[in-house]
N, C-alpha and C positions, 0 to 999 in steps of 0.2 A: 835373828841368829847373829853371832859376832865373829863378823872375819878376824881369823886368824894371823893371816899379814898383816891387817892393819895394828893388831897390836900394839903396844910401847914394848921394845924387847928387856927382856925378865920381867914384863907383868905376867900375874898367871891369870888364864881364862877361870871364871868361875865355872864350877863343875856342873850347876844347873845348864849354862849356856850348851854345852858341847854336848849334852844326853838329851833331854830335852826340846821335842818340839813347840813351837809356841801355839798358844791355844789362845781364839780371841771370845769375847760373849759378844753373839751377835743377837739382832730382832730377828727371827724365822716366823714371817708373816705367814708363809702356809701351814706353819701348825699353829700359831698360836702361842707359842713356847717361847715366851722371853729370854728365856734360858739357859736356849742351846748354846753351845760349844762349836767353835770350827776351828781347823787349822788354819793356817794361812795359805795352804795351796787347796784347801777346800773351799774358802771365800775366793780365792784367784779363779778358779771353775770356775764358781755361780758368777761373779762379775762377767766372765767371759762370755758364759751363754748368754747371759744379757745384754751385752752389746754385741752379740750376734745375731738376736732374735731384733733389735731396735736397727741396725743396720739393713736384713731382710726387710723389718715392716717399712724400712726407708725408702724402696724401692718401689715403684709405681706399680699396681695391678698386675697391667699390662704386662708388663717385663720380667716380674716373679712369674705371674702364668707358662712364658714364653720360653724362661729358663728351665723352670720348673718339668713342663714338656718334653722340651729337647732329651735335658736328662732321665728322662723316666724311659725314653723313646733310644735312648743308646743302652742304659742300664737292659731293660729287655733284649738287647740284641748279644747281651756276652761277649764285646767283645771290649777291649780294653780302649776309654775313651777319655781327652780333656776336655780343659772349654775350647782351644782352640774348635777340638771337633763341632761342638756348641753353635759353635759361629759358621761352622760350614754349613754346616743343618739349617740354617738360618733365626737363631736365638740374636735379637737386636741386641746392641752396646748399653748397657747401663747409665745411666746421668751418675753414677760413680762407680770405678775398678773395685771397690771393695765389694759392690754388690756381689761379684763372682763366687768371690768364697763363700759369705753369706748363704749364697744358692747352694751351692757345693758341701756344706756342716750340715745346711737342715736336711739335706737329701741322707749323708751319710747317719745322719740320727735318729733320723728316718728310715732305717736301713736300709734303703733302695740300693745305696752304693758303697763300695768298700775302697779303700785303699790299695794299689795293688802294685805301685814304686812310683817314678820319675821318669818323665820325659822331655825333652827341649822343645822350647815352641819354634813353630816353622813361621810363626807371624815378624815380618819387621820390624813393625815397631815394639816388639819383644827381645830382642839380639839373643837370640838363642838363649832366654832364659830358663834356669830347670823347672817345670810346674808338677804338681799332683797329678798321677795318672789313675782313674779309677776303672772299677768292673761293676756292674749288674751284680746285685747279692746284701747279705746280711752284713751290716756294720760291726756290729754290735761283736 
């Protein structure tokens, strides 16, 4: 898409640019469709889920087990929980922070758990930063 500020001023945008979303041809290995068509925030998803799911498989057994638990194990109790709660429960630290979300996407796509606002974490070495606060229920 072509920004509009950037411009040279009195160019005119061409008319396809500003109507027009852009469409890429991508390889869609799961049909088999050489074919298909994606937007570009339809490839931005699929890229995403994929280094979502390569980020989860990144994490040791262990520790997706443990995560995976804890959440399942508040999600069942209704009431509104983070990872800090996670960690009170006792869900070990990750060998990397991204793991969290990671745990946190496949649950919610998973529908275990839903989104439900914002809360500040009470941990230190957090300095009251805002995180996802989820519930027990359908994502989706």
């Amino acid at each position: 898409m072509i920004n509009e500020k950037a411009a040279l001023p009195g160019a005119a945008l061409p008319e396809s640019a500003a109507a027009k979303p852009q469409v890429l041809a991508a390889d869609c290995r799961a049909s088999g469709d050489s074919s298909a068509r994606l937007t570009l925030d339809e490839l931005n998803r699929l890229l995403q889920d994929e280094k979502l799911q390569a980020t989860f498989e990144s994490a040791d057994k262990w520790t997706r087990s443990c995560w995976s638990t804890a959440i399942e194990h508040l999600a069942a109790s209704g009431v509104p929980f983070c990872s800090d709660t996670c960690r009170e429960i006792g869900a070990p630290e990750p060998s990397h922070p991204n793991h969290i979300g990671a745990f946190f996407m496949a649950a919610a796509k998973a529908g275990i758990i839903r989104p439900v606002g914002f809360i500040q974490s009470t941990r230190r070495q957090r300095h009251a930063a805002w995180m996802r606060q989820w519930v027990g229920g359908d994502a989706r």
